[in-house]
N, C-alpha and C positions, 0 to 999 in steps of 0.2 A: 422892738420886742416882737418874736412869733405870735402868728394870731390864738396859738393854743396857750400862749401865758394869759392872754385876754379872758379868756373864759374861765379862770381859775377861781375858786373862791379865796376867801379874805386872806385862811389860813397859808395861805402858798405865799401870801407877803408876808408872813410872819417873821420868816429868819432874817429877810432884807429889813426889816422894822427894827428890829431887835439889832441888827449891827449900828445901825446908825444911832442908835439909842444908846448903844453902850460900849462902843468904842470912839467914836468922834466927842462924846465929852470927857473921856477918861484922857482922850488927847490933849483937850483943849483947857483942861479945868485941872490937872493931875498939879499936886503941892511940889515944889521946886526941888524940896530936901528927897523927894520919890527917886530911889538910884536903882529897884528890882521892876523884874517886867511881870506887871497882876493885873487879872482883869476887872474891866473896868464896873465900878461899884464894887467892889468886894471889900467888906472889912473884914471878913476872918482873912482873906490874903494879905492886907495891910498890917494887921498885928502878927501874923506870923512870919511878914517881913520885917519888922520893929523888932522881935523877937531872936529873927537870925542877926540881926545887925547889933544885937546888944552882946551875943556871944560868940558870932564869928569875926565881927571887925572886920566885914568881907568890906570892897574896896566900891566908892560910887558908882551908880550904875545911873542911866541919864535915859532906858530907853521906856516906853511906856506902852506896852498891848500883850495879848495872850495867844490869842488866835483868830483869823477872821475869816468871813465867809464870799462865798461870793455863788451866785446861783447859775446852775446850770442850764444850756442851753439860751443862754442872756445875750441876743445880739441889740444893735444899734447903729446909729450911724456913726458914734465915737465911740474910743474905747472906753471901757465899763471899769467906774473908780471902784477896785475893793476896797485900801484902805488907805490911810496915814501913818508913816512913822516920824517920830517927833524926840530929840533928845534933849533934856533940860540943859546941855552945854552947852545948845544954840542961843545967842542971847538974840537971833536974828538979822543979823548978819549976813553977809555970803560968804564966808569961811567954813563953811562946812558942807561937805561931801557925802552924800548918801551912797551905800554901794549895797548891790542887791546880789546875791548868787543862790546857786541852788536848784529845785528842779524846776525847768522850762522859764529860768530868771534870762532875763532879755529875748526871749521867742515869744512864751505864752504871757510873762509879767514885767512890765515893762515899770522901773523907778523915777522916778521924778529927784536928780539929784540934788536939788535946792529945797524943796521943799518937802523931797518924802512918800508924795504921793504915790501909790501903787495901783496901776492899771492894766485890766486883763485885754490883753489885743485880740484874742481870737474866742469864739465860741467852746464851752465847756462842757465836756459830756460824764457826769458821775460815770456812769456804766462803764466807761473807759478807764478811768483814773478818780479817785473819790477825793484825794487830799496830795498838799501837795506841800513840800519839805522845804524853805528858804533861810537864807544865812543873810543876816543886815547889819552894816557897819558904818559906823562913823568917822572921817576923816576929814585930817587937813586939807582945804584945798587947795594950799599953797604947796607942801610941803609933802603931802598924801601921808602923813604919818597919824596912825591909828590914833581916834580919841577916846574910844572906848572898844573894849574886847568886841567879839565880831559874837552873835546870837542869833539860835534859830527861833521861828517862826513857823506855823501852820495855816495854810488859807485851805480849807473846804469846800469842798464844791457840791451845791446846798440840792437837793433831789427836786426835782419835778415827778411830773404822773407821766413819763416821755413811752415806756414801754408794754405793751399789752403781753396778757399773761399767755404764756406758749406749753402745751401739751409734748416734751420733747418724746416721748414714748407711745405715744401713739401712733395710728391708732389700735386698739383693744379688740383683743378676743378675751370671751368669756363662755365657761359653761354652767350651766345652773339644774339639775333634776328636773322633770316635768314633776307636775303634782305637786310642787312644792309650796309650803304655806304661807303667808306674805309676812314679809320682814327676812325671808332667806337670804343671805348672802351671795352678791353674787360677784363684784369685784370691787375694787379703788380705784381708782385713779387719782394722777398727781400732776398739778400744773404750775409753772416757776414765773415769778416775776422780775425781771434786773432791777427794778427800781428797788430803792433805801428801803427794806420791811421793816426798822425800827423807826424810822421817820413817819408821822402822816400814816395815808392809807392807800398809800400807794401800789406796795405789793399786799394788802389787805384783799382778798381772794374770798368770792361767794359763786358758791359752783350751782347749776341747775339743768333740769332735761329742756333739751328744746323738743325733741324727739322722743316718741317709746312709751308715752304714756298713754292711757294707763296701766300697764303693763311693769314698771319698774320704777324705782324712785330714787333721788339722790339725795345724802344727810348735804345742806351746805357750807360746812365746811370742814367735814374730815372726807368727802368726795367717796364716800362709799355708796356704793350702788347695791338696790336690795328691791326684791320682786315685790310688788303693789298686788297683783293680782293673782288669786287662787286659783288651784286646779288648773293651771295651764296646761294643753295635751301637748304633746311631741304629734302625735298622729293629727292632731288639725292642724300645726302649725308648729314648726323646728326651729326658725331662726326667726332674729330679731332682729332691727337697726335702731341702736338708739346712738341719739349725737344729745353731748355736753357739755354744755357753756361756763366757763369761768370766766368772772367780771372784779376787775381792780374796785379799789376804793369802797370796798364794802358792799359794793353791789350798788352803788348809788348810780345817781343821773350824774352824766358824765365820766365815770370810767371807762375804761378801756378792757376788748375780752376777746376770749382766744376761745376755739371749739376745737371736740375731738370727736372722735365716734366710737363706737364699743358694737363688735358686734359677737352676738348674746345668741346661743344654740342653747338648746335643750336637750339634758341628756337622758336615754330611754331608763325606762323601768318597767318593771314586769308588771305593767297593768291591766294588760289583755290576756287572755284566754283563746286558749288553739279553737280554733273551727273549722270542721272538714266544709269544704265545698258543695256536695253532696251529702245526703244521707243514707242514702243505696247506690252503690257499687255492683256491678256485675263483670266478672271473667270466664272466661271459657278456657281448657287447657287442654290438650291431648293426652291420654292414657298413659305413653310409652315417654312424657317428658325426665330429663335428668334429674336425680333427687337433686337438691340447691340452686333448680335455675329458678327464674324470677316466672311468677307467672302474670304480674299486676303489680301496679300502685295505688296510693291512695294517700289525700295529702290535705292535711290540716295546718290551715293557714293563721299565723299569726301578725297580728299588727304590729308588734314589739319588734326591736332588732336586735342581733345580734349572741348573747346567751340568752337573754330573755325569751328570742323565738325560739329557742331547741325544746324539742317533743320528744317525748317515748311512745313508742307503740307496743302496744299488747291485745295477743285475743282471749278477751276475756268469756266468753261464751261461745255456744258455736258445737254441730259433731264432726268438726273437722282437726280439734284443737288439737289432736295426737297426727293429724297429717301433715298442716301446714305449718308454719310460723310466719311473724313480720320484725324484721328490722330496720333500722333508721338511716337512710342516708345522710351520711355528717355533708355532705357540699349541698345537696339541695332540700333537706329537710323533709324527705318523703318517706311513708312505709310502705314497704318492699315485701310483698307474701310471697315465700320460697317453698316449695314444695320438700317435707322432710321424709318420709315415706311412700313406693309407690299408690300410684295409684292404678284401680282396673275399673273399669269401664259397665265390664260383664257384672260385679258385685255391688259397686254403689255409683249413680251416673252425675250427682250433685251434692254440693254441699252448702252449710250456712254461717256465716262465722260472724261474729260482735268483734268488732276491732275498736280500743279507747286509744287515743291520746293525749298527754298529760306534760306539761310544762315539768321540768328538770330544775330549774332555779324559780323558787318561789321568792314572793315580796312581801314579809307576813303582816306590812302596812297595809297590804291591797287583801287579804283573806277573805276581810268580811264581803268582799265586792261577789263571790260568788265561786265556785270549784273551779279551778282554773285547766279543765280537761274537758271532751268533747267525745259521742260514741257515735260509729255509722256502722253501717250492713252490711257484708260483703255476701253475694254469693256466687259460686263458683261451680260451674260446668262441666262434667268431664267429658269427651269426646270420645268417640271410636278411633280406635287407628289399627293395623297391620300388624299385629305384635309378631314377631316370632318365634319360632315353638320352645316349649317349654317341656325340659329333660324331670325326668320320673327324679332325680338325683341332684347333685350338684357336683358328683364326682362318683366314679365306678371303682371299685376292688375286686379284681381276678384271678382266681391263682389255678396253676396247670403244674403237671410232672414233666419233668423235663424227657419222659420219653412218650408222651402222647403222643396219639398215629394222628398224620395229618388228618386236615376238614373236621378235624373232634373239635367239639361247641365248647367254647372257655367259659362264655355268658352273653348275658343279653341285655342290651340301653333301649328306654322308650323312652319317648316324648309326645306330644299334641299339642295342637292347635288353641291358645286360648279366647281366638278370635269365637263370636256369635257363628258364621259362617266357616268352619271348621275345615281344613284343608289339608288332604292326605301327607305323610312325611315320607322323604325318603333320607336314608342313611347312608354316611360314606367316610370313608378312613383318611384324615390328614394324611395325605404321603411325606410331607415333610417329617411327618412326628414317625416315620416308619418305612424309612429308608429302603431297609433289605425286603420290604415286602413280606414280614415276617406270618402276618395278620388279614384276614378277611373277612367283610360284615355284609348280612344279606342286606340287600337295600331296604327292604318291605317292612321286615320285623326286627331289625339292629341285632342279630345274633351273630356272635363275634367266634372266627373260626380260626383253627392253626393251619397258615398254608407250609409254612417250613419246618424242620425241627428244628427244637430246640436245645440250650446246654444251659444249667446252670451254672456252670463252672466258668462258661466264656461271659455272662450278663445275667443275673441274675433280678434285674427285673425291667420292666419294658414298659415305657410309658410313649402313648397314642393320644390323638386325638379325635373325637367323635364326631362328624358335623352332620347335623337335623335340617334340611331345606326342606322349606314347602312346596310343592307343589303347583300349586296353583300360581305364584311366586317365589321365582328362585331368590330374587335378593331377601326376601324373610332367610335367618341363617340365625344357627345355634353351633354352640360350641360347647364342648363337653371332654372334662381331663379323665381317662381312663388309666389305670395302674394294675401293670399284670405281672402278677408274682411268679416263679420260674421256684419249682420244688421240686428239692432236691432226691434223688436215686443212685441204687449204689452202683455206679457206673465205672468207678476206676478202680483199680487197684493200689495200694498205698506202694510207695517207692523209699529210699533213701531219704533222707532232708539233706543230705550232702552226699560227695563222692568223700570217701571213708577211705583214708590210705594210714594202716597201724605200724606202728614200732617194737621190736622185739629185741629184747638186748640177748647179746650170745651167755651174757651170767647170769639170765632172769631163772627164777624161782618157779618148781609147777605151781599151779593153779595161780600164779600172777594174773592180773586184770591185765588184756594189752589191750582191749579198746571199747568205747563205748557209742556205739552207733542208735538213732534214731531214725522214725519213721514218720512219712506227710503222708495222707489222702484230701484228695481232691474233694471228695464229698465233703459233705456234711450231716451227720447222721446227729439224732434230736440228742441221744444219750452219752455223744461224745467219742471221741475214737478209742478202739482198744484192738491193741495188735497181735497177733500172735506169730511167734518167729520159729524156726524148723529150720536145719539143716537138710540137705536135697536127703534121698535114700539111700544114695552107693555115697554119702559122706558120714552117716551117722556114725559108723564107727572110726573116724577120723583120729590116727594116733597124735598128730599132735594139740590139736585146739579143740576147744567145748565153747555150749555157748548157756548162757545164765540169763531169763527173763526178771528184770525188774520192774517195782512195782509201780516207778514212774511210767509205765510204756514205753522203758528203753531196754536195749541187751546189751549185755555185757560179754565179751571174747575173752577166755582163759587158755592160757598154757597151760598142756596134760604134763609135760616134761620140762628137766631143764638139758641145757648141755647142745642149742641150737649153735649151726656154725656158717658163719657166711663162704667158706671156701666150699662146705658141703652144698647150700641151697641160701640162693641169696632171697628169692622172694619166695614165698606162699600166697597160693589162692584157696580164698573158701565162702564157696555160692551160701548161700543164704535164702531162705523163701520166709516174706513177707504177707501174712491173709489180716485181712479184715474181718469182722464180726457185722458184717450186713447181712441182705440179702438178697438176692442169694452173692453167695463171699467172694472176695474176686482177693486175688495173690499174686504177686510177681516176689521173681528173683534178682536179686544184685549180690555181686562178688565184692569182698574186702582184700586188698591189695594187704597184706601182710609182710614187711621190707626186717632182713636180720640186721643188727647192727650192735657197733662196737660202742659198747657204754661205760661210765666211768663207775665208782664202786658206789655212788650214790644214785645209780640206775639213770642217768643225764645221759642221753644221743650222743656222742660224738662224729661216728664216721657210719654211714650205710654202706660204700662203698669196696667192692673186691679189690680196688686197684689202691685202695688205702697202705695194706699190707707191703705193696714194691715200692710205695713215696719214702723220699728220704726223714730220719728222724725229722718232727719239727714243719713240713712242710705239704701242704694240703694241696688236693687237685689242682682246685680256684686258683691259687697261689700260681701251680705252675704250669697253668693255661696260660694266667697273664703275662707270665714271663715270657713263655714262649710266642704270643701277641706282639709285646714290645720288640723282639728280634724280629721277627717279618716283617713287620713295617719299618724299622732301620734297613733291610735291607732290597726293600721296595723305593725309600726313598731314593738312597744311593743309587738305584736304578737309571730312576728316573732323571737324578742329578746329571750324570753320566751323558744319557743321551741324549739331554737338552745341550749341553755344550755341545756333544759332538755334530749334530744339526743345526748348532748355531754359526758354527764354523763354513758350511755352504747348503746355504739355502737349495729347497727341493722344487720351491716354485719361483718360475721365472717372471723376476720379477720386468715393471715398465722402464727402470734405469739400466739394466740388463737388455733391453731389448734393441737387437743389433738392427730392426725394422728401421728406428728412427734414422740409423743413419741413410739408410737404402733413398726412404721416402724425402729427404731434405729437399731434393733437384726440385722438387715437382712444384713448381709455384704457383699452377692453374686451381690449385685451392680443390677444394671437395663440394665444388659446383653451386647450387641451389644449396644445398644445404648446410654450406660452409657458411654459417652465419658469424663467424668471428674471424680474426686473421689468420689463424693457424688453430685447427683443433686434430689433435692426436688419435683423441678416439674413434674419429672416422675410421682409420686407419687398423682398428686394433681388428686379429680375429673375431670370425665370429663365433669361434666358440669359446674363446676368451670372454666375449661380451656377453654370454650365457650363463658365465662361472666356470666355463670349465678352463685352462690353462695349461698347457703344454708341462709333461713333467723332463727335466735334464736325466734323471737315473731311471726313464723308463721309456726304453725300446720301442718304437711303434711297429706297428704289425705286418707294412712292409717290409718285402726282405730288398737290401740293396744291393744289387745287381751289379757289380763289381767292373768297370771301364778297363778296357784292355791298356795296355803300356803302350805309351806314345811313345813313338821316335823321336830320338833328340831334333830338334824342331832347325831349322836352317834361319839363315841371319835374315834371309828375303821374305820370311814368313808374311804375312798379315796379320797386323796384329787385331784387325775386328774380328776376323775368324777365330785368329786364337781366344779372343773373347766368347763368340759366340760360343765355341765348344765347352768352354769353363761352366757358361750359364746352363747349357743344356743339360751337362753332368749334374750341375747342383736343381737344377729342375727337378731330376729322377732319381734324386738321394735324398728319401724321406729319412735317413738315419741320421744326418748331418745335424748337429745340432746348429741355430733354432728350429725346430721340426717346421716343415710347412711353414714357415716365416714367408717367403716369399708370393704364397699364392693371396698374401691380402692386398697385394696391388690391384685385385680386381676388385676391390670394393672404395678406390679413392676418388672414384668420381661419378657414385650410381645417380647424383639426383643433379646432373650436368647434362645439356644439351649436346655437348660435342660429347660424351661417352666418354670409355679409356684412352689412357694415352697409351698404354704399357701395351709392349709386345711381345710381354713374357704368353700371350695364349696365343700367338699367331699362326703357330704351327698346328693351330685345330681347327679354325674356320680361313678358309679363304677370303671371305670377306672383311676380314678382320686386315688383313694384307694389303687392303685397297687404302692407301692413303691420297688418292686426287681428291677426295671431297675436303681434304684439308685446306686446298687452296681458295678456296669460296670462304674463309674466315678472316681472311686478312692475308697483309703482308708476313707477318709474323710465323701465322700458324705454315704460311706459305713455303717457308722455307725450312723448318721444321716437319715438314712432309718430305718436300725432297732429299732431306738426309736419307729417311727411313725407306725411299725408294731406291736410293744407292745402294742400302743396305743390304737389300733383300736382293737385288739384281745381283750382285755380289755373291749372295750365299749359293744363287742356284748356277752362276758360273763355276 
């Protein structure tokens, strides 16, 4: 037996008492006529086996137990009897056969076939398996044939105290409020035992702090953890360690225990109040700084974290409270005095401001603890600085006539110095803002003068800019928008509003309306335009048209007559004179084009035209313009059809396949020298004024005239035939009319970037040196003999 069965108390032999107590004499002592399986002592199981036996007539049964035990963790040096089976058919004997199956039957429970006995061969762990399932039979064992049905059985396997209690979730965080009251809640915890909890006190659990006190406490045994001690601060102390011990068996001497830890933070609450650092503050700032920049901080510190530390700031006292303000930095919790209004230097040099701040999330547990806000000093310095000047304005309006004589004064911009030390200004004109140099300003005293004239008609008004330097320092600089109005004068004469071309039909009616012309002026006059119209002097009595002022300020053209005829007078003109009502008036003339035409009898245009009269019924100018458009271009194409074919038929430029050259130049196999970078190139070859673009034309003449060779005598059978050669070449040498013109003189270009030069002796007849063929012999055998032809040759010619 383990040395831990030794220390057991009495109770832990219990269930091993109680089997042997009450299965080995229910074995041994059980009445003959017993054929059901009860346990042993039981008389309500015996009369309610007497009672099935009287009304089911079930059939004898011979075996005698219920279920047995056998304790866990049981070793020895043999195996450990759990129990006996025992059937009344054995009269003892050896005729009979015990057979055991089922779970772990012949591994873990080994039968004793003679007499029954049932023994555990190996060590039992509950925790593993708690009970365990077997089928026991009785047989022949001659013959193995069953003496009683085959029945199961239960062996149990009886608990020990083998396992200590385990925290599988640990270990614990917890959070708890600071200031919290004692008995607050602050977590559970939960610890599991394997061993049998309906058995004993095995899994019987009593939990306690080993750690943490006094500071938190534990119920033992619902393992709920709950604060021991009041007012705990977060600011003296945030976190906790506490460890908790769970102990088997009630917590007695001798159980077995498991620990966990918990660890226990404190969470903040609003129980501190802002406190600035200081109590007086002081900043300094420059006169000339930007409204909204920062000019200081100022920072009240809170204990608390989180919302609990946010503050608001405000000034609540103070003769600056219209100049400055403070706002709160949300990331570092500070107030921020921004300047909301300038400030000058010259009018007030300091100021004094009460700045509070005040927690945002109160705790209204904590109220009575005391105002959870804090007030300090500030005060604030203004400095001198450089300002620079300051315009009389914030913006100038000037207005001039558009026919002011130059250098006349428009007006006048000032500014000054608002420094202590005041420093003369001078004035000067953005040129940007004043391109054409329209404008001029004295420097001294900013009077603003007209250098050019000007039009209201072309820009009507003119905006400048003013700039004020000091002095003393040029970077002090002002800037100032000037606006110059351009007023208007009655400078034009009113015209047309269009060129006015009327219609007159040859069946109009006297005093017909044939047109309705209006009038524009350039100006602008305050009371609005109003025109007056007048025919010239030598037209007033004009027989055919009058003219009719309406009261829109337009006129009206009438016919004096009717019975107008376009064969007699196809157009009419008549001047007109247009005045204005300014001053002083200004007037121009324009002519209305007056056209006669042929109208239908509802007064509708049809034809203006004199040549209307000679078109055929039906058929209008337009009409037979385009006719006559369509035939000239029919008969331009065909034209052109024409002599595209007949040009296609032979080409007028000589073309490279056409060129009888190629064949001339074939011989010459000494290549085109240096420059013959291929095996054969043509273009060497080509003229050069072919190579220009220009190209010989076949149907045109060159401007040589050719010189016509006298008649040869029929030539004798003895001739020579190189001479006769020669003479042939010399003729077509000196007949530029021959077609291909000049073909021949491009032999002098087929070998210009060659060491030995030409071969050609077509220019021999021009330089004598050219006739010297002995230096051919110093090239080889080749060129060698190739000279001496050309020496024969020429000996030849002058024999």
């Amino acid at each position: 037996m383990p040395e831990r069965l030794t220390e057991m108390r009495m109770d832990t032999w219990t269930p091993l008492i109680m089997l042997w107590i009450t299965v080995l004499p229910s074995i041994y002592m059980a009445p003959m006529n017993q054929s059901q399986v009860l346990p042993s002592g039981s008389s309500t199981g015996l009369k309610r086996l007497n009672e099935e036996q009287r009304v089911l007539h079930r059939s004898r049964r011979g075996w005698v137990w219920n279920q047995m035990f056998v304790l866990e963790e049981f070793s020895g040096p043999e195996p450990i009897l759990v129990g006996r089976l025992h059937t009344d058919l054995d009269p003892g004997s050896s005729k009979i056969k015990y057979i055991l199956s089922g779970d772990g039957a012949g591994t873990i429970f080994v039968i004793n076939d003679k007499t029954g006995d049932i023994h555990a061969m190996k060590r039992l762990d509950r925790e593993e398996k708690a009970e365990y399932t077997l089928t026991a039979q009785a047989v022949d064992r001659d013959t193995n044939q069953p003496l009683e049905p085959p029945s199961e059985f239960i062996i149990k396997v009886q608990d020990i105290n083998d396992n200590a209690p385990e925290f599988v979730e640990g270990p614990y965080h917890a959070t708890v409020p600071e200031m919290s009251v004692v008995g607050t809640f602050v977590t559970k915890v939960t610890a599991t035992d394997a061993d049998d909890p309906v058995y004993g006190n095995s899994a019987k659990l009593v939990y306690s702090i080993l750690e943490g006190q006094p500071y938190f406490s534990i119920e033992p045994h619902t393992a709920i953890i709950k604060t021991a001690l009041p007012n705990m601060d977060r600011e003296a102390k945030e976190e906790y360690f506490v460890v908790i011990q769970a102990k088997d068996m009630g917590g007695h001497m001798g159980g077995l225990s498991g620990t966990t830890t918990v660890t226990i933070t404190l969470s903040d609450v609003n129980d501190n109040p802002p406190k600035f650092a200081q109590s007086l503050y002081h900043f300094s700032v420059m006169e000339d700084v930007a409204l909204g920049e920062p000019i200081g901080r100022v920072k009240a510190n809170d204990l608390d974290i989180g919302e609990n530390a946010k503050s608001s700031y405000d000034i609540i006292e103070g003769d600056g409270m219209d100049i400055f303000e403070i706002t709160t930095d949300a990331q570092t919790q500070d107030g921020i005095i921004r300047v909301r209004k300038p400030l000058d230097f010259e009018t007030k040099k300091s100021y004094t401001l009460k700045v509070e701040a005040a927690n945002i999330h109160l705790d209204p547990r904590f109220l009575s603890g005391g105002p959870f806000k804090d007030t300090a000093t500030v005060k604030i310095v203004v400095e001198d600085a450089d300002e620079p000047p300051v315009f009389s304005s914030p913006t100038y309006l000037l207005e001039v006539h558009e026919n002011a004589a130059i250098n006349s004064v428009l007006g006048q911009v000032t500014a000054h110095d608002p420094d202590v030390s005041s420093s003369p200004i001078r004035f000067s004109i953005d040129r940007h803002t004043d391109l054409e140099r329209q404008f001029n300003i004295n420097a001294e005293d900013g009077k603003i003068t007209l250098a050019t004239p000007l039009d209201r008609e072309t820009s009507t008004w003119h905006n400048i800019t003013i700039v004020a330097t000091e002095t003393r320092n040029h970077s002090q600089v002002s800037r100032v928008p000037v606006a110059i109005k351009v007023l208007d004068v009655n400078d034009n004469a009113p015209e047309f509003a269009s060129e006015h071309e009327a219609f007159l039909c040859e069946n109009g009616k006297p005093g017909q309306v044939i047109q309705i012309v209006s009038a524009v002026d350039k100006d602008d006059p305050k009371n609005g335009h109003y025109f007056l119209y007048s025919l010239l002097p030598e037209m007033v009595n004009n027989p055919n048209f009058t003219i009719k002022k309406n009261e829109d300020n337009t006129l009206s053209i009438l016919a004096k007559h009717s019975g107008f005829s376009r064969q007699k007078q196809e157009v009419y003109l008549l001047p007109i004179v247009i005045s204005d009502s300014g001053t002083p008036p200004m007037s121009s003339t324009g002519t209305l084009t007056i056209r006669v035409c042929g109208c239908s009898s509802d007064g509708i245009v049809q034809s203006c035209n004199v040549e209307a009269y000679v078109l055929p019924i039906g058929l209008s100018m337009g009409a037979l313009i385009a006719i006559l458009a369509c035939i000239i271009l029919l008969l331009v194409i065909v034209v052109l059809f024409v002599t595209l074919r007949r040009h296609k038929n032979e080409p007028l430029i000589i073309k490279d396949d056409e060129d009888v050259r190629e064949n001339i130049i074939r011989y010459d196999d000494e290549g085109g020298g240096e420059e013959d970078t291929e095996a054969f190139d043509i273009a060497t070859l080509q003229n050069p004024d072919g190579i220009n673009g220009f190209l010989p034309r076949k149907d045109i003449k060159p401007d040589l005239q050719f010189m016509p060779r006298q008649g040869l005598a029929p030539v004798p059978n003895g001739v020579d035939v190189d001479e006769f050669i020669n003479v042939r070449l010399h003729e077509a040498d000196n007949d530029p009319t021959a077609p291909p013109y000049d073909s021949i003189q491009i032999y002098g270009y087929e070998g210009k970037g060659s060491a030995a030069g030409s071969l050609s002796s077509l220019e021999s007849s021009t330089s004598d040196s050219d006739q010297n063929f002995d230096y051919l012999s110093e090239w080889g055998p080749r060129f060698k003999r190739l000279g001496e032809l050309y020496s024969v040759g020429e000996s030849d010619k002058e024999t």
